[in-house]
C-alpha positions as CSV (number, residue, x, y, z in Angstrom):
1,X,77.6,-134.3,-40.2
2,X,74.0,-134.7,-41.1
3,X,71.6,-131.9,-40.3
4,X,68.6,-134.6,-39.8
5,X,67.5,-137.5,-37.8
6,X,65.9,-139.6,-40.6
7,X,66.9,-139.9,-44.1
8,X,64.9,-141.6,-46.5
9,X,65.8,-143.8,-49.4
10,X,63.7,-142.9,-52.3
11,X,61.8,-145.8,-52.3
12,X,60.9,-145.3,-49.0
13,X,59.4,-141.6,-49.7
14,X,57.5,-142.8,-52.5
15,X,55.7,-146.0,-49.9
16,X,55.1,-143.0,-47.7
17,X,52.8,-141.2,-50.7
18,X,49.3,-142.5,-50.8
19,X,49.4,-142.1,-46.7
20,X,51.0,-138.0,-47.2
21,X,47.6,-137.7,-49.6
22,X,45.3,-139.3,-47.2
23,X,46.5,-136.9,-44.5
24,X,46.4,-133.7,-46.5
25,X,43.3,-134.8,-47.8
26,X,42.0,-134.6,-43.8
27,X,44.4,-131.1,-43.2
28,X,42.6,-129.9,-46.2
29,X,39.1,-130.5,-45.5
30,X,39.3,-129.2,-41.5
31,X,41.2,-126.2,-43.0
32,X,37.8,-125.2,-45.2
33,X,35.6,-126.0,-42.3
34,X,37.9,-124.1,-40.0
35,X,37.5,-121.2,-42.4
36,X,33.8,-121.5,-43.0
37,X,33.5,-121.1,-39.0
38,X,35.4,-118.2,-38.6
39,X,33.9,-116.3,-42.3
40,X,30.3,-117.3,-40.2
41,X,31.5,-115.8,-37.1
42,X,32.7,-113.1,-38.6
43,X,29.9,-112.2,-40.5
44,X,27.8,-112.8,-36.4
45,X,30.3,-110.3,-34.8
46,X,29.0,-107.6,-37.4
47,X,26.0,-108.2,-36.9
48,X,25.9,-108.1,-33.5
49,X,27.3,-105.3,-31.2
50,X,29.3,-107.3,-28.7
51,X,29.7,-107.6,-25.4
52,X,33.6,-106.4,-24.9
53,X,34.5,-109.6,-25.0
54,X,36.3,-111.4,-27.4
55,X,34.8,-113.5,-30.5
56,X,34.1,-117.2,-29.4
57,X,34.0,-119.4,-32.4
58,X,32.4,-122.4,-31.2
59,X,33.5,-125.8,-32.1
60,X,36.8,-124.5,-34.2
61,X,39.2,-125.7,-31.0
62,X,39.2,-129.7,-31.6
63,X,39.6,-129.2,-35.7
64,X,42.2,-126.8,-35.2
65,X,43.8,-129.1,-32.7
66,X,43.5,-131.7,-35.1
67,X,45.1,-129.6,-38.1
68,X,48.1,-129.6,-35.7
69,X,48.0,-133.4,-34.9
70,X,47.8,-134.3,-38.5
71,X,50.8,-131.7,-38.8
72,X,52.6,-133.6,-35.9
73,X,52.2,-136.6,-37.2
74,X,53.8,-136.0,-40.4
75,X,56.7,-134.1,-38.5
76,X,57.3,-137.3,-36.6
77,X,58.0,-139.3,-39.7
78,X,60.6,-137.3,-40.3
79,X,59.0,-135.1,-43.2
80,X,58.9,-131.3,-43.4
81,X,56.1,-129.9,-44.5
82,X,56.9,-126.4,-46.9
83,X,53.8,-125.6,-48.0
84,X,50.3,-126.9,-45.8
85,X,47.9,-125.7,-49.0
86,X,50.3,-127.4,-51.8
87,X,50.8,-130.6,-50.1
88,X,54.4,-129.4,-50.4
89,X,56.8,-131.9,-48.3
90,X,60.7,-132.5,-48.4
91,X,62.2,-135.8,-47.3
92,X,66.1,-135.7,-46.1
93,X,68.0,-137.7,-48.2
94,X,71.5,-139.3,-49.1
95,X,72.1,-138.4,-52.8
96,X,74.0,-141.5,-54.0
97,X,75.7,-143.0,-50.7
98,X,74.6,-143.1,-46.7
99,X,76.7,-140.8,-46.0
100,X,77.8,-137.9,-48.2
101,X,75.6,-135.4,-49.8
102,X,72.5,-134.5,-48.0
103,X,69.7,-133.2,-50.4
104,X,66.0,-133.3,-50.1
105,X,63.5,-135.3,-52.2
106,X,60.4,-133.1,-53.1
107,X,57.0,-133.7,-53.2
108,X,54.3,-131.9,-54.0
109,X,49.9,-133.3,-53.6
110,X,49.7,-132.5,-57.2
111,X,51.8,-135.4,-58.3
112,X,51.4,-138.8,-58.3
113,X,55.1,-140.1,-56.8
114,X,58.4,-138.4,-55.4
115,X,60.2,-137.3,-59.0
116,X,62.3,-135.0,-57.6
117,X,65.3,-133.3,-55.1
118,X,66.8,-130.4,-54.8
119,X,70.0,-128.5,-52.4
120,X,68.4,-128.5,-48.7
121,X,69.3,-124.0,-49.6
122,X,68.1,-124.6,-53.4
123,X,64.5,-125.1,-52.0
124,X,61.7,-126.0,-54.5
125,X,63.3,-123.4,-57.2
126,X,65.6,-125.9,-57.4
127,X,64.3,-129.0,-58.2
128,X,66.4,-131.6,-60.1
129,X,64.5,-135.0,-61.7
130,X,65.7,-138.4,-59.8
């Protein structure tokens, strides 16, 4: 019995690969602003004694909420994310029929297609080529 919803054929993974590095791209970039807000607040709440109160980071709430959309969205496809700064993302797959050995195909930002799958318990360690 199949642990997942959607299975992808390799083909379809690799379609799905300019649109993965388009949204990582976007994770990426509200990540560093999301990081730059709270090293600047941060740096506010030493400077300045306080009120009791706890540290209000303004405008940090809709880019975080968008980190989780873009998070969501992926999640929807079908696609589990492993690693949000590597761009690391596993695809359930059929190794050679529709309905026998379930496997994930690996992909990671750094490379250009889906070269790879591994045991669903293997993890990225063990990655096999296609």
């Amino acid at each position: 019995m199949s642990q997942y919803k959607k299975h992808f054929s390799i083909e379809e993974a690799r379609a799905l690969v300019p649109q993965m590095q388009v949204q990582f791209k976007k994770i990426h970039a509200l990540l560093a602003e999301i990081k730059t807000g709270q090293e600047a607040a941060g740096e506010t709440l030493r400077i300045s004694k306080g009120n009791g109160k706890g540290p209000i980071v303004a405008g940090l709430g809709p880019k975080i909420a968008e980190v989780q959309k873009e998070i969501e969205t992926i999640a929807e496809l079908g696609i589990q994310i492993k690693d949000l700064q590597r761009g690391l993302i596993d695809f359930p797959h059929f190794l050679h029929d529709d309905q026998g050995h379930e496997v994930f195909l690996c992909y990671e930002l750094t490379e250009d297609t889906v070269r790879y799958w591994h045991e669903i318990e293997d993890g990225f360690a063990g990655r096999q080529p296609l």
